[in-house]
C-alpha positions as CSV (number, residue, x, y, z in Angstrom):
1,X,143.4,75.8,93.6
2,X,144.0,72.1,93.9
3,X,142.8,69.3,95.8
4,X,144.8,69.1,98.9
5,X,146.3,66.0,100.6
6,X,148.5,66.5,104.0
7,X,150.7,64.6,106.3
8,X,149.2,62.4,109.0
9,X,149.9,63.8,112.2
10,X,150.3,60.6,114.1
11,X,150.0,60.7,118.2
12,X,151.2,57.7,120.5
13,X,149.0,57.5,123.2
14,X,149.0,55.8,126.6
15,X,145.6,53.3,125.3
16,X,146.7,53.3,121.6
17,X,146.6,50.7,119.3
18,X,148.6,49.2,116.0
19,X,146.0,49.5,113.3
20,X,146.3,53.0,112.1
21,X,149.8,52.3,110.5
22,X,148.8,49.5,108.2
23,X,145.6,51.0,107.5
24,X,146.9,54.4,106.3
25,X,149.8,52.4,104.4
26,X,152.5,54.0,106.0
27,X,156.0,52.7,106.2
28,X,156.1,53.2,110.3
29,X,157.1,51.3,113.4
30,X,155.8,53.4,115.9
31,X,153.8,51.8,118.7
32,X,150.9,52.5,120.7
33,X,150.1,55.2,117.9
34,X,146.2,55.9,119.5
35,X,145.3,58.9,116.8
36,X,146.1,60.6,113.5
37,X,145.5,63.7,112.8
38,X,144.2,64.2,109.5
39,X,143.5,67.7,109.2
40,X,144.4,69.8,111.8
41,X,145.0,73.9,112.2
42,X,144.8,73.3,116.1
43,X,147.6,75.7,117.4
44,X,151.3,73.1,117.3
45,X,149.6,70.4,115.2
46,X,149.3,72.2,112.4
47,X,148.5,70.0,109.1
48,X,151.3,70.6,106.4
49,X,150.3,70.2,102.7
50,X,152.0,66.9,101.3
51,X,151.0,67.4,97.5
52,X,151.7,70.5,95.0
53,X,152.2,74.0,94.3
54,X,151.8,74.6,98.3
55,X,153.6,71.1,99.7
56,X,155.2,72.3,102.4
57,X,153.0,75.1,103.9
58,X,150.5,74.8,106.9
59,X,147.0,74.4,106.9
60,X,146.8,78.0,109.0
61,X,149.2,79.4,106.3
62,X,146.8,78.1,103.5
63,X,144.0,79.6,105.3
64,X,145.7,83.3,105.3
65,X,147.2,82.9,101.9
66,X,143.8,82.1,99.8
67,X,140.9,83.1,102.9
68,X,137.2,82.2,101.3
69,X,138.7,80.7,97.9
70,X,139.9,77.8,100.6
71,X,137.1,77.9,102.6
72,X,134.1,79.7,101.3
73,X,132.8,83.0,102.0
74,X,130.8,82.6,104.8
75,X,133.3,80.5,106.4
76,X,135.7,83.5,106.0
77,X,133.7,85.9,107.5
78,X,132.4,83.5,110.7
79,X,135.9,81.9,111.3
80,X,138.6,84.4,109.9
81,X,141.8,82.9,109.7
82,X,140.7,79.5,111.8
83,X,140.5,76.7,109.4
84,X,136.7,75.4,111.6
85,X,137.3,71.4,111.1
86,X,139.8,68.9,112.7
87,X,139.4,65.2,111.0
88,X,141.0,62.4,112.7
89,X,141.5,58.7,112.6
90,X,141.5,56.9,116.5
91,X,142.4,53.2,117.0
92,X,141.2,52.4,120.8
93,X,143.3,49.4,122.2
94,X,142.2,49.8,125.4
95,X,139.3,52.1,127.0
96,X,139.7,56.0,126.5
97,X,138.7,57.9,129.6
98,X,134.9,58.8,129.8
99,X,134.9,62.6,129.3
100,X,133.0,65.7,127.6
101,X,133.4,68.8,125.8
102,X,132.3,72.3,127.1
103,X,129.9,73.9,124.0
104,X,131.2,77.3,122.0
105,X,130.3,79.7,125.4
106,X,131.6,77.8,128.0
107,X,135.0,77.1,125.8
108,X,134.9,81.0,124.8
109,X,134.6,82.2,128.0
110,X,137.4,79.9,129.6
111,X,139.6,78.9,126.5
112,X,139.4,81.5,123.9
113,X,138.3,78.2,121.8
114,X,135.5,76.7,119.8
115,X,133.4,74.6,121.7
116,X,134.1,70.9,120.5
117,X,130.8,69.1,118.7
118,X,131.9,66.2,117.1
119,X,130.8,62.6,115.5
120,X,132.0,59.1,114.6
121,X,132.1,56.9,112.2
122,X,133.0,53.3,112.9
123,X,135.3,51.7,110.7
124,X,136.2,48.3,112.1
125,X,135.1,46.6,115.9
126,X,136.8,44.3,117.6
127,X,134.3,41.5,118.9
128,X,133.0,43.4,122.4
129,X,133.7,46.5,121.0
130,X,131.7,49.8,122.8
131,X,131.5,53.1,122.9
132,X,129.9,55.2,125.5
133,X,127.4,57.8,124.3
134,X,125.2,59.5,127.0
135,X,123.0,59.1,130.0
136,X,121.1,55.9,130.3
137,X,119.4,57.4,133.6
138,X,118.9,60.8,134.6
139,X,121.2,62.2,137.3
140,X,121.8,65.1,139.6
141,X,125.3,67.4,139.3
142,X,125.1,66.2,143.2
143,X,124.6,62.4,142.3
144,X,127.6,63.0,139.3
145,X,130.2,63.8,141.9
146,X,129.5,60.8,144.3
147,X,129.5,58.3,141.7
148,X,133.1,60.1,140.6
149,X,134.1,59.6,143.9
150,X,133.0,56.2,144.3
151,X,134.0,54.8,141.0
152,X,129.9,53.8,139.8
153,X,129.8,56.8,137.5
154,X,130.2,54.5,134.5
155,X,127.0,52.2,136.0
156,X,124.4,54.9,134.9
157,X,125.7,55.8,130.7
158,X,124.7,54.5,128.2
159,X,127.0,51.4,126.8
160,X,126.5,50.8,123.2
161,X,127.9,47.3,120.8
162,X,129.4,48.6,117.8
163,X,129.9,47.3,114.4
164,X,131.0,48.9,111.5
165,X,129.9,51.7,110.0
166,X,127.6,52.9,113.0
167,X,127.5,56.4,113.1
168,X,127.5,58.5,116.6
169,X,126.7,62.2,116.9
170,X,128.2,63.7,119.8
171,X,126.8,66.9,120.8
172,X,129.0,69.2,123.1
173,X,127.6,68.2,126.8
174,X,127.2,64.6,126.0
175,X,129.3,62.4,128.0
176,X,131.3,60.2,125.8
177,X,133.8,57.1,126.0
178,X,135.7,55.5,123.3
179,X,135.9,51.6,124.2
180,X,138.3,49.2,123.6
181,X,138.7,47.9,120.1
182,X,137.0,50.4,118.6
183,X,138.4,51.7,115.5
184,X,136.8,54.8,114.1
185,X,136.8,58.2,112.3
186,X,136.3,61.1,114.0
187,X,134.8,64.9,112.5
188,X,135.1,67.6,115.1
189,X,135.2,71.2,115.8
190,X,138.9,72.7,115.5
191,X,139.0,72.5,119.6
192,X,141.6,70.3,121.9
193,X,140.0,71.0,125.4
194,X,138.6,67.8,126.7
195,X,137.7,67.5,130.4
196,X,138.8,63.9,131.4
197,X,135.8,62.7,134.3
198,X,136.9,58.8,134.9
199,X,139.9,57.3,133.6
200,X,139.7,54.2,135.4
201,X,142.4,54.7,137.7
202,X,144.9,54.2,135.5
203,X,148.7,55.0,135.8
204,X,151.2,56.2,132.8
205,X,154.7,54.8,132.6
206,X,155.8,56.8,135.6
207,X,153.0,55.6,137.6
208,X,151.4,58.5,137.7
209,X,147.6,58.8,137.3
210,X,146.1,61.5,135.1
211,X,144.9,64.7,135.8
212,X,140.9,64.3,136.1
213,X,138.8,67.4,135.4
214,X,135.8,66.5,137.6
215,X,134.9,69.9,138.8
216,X,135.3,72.2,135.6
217,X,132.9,69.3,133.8
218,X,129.9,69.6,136.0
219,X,129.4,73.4,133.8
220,X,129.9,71.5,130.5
221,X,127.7,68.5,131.1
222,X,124.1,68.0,129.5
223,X,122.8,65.7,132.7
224,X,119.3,65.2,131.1
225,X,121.2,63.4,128.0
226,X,119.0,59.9,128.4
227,X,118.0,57.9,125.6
228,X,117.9,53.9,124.7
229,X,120.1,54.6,122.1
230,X,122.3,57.2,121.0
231,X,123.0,55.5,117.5
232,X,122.4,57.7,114.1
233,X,119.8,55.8,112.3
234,X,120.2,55.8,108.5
235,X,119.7,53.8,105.4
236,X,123.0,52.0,103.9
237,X,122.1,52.2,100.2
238,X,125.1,52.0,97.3
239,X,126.2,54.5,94.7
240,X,124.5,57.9,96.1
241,X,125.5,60.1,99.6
242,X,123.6,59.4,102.4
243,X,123.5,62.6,104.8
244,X,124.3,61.5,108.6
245,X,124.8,64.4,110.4
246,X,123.7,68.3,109.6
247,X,124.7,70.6,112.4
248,X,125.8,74.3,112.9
249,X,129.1,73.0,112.7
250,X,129.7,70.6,110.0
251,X,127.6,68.2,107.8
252,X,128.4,64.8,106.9
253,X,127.0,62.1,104.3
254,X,128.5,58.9,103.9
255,X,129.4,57.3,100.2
256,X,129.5,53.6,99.5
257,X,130.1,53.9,95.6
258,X,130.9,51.1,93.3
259,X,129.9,52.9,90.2
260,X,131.1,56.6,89.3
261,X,128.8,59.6,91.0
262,X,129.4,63.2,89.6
263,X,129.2,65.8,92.9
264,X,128.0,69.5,91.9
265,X,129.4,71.4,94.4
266,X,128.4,74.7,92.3
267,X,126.1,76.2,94.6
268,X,127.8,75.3,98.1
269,X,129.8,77.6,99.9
270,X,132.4,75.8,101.8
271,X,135.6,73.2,101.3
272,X,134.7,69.7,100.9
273,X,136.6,66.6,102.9
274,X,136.7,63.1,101.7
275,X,137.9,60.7,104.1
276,X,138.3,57.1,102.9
277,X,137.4,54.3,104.8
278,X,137.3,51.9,102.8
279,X,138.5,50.6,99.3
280,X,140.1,53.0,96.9
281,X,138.8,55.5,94.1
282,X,140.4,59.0,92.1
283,X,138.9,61.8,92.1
284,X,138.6,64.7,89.4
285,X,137.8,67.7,89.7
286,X,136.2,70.8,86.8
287,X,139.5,72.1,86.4
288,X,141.3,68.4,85.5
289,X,143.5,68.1,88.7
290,X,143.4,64.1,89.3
291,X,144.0,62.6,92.7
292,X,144.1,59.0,94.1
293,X,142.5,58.4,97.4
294,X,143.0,54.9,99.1
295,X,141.6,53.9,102.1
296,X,143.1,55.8,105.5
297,X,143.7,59.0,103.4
298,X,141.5,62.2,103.2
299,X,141.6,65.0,100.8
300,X,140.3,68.5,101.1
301,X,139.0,70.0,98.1
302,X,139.1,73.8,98.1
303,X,135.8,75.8,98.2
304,X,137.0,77.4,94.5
305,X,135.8,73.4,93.4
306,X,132.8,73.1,91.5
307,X,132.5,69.8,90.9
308,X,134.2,66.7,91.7
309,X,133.5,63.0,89.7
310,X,134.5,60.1,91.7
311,X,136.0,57.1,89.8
312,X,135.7,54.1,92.2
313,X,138.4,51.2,91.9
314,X,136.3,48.4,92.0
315,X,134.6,50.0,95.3
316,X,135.4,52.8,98.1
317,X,133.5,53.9,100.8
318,X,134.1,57.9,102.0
319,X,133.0,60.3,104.3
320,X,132.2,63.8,102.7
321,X,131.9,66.5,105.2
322,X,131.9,70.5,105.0
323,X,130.7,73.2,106.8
């Protein structure tokens, strides 16, 4: 097996933006394009391989076709055929609704899905810039639906400045907003269900507001979720991975390289993904296969990889994340 590279999935969206064209280098005139989808085996935005011996086949069909040599054994046996990760890129022009995410019971029992734990990783900020993480006062599921009803539900989360490379874990139950001008990367649990709480009353093109989930949130939401701060603390240090997140479902370190790092990936048991942020490098893996990797691209190295040496061009920053 190779390293894999697929085709951005790209999703115009009602608060979208026009940075995630130039950034991932694509010859596009789309507007308002709010996401891309990365990697993706959610059911009807399925990934397709854009480099190869498989170009052309899904994600889900890659999954089926080579099972734990794609994504390791125990990923095999606790996932099956369901690829477990869903990487995007989101460009925030204008406030996302605040929201949350029902955890793996709540989204078994009324989905049939994983639950949807997820993180971010800020890439650029727009002065003013926020994103909404969390409580920052303790409320009630009573107190919850009169501030939804009365429009102060935003007064009591938590509001955080952003700049880049800040990096947010966001647990399933934590209510969440992206803000405007935020730019980020997003690492999630292969899950679509999102239950909308506030979206600031706003109306699409045919002036129609959208569909709120107030009720079916109350079961998904973590109400003692308080802190000053929901920020991931960690220590920005060139030239070796710094882990940022480590969680049942994924974990992820963040590489700021300007000189060449050798990663043994001997002993892990999963697929790797590199998602560049920044700059520009190649990587190369034991078996000689050679791939470029510029800034708003990610590659998905099989778990069959052993190691991997990244070349920097001049300098690259990348998110490394596996399961």
């Amino acid at each position: 097996m190779y390293p894999l590279k697929f085709e951005p999935i790209l999703k115009q969206t009602l608060w979208g933006g026009d940075k995630i064209i130039p950034f991932k280098h694509l010859n596009e005139s789309l507007p308002n394009v709010g996401e891309s989808w990365e990697v993706s085996a959610v059911e009807g935005n399925e990934s397709i391989v854009a480099n190869g011996a498989d170009k052309g086949l899904t994600l889900t069909e890659m999954v089926r076709k080579y099972k734990e040599e794609l994504v390791g054994e125990a990923n095999y046996a606790r996932f099956g055929d369901k690829f477990p990760l869903l990487i995007k890129f989101i460009d925030a022009k204008l406030d996302l609704s605040i929201q949350v995410h029902p955890d793996d019971a709540l989204a078994k029992k009324r989905h049939n899905s994983f639950g949807k734990n997820e993180m971010w990783y800020v890439i650029s900020a727009d002065p003013g810039a926020k994103l909404i993480s969390g409580f920052a006062q303790e409320i009630t599921p009573k107190e919850y639906k009169e501030r939804v009803h009365d429009g102060t539900f935003a007064d009591v989360l938590q509001t955080c400045a952003i700049q880049p490379g800040d990096v947010f874990y966001v647990p399933a139950g934590r209510v969440h907003g992206i803000g405007a001008g935020a730019f980020v990367a997003e690492i999630q649990q292969t899950s679509d269900i999102t239950y909308r709480i506030f979206d600031y009353n706003r109306k699409d093109k045919n002036g129609k507001t959208r569909e709120l989930h107030t009720t079916q949130a109350v079961d998904a939401i973590n109400f003692s979720d308080v802190q000053d701060d929901f920020r991931t603390p960690y220590e920005r240090v060139q030239n070796e991975p710094v882990e940022v997140v480590a969680c049942p479902y994924f974990t992820t370190s963040v590489y700021d390289m300007t000189e060449e790092i050798t990663c043994d990936y001997s002993e892990l048991d999963s697929f790797v993904i590199f998602i560049c942020v920044e700059g520009a490098c190649k990587l190369v893996d034991n078996e000689k296969n050679e791939i470029a990797l510029q800034a708003g691209e990610s590659v998905l190295l099989p778990a069959t990889t052993q190691e991997v040496t990244i070349v920097p061009d001049k300098g690259v920053k990348l998110l490394e994340t596996y399961v």
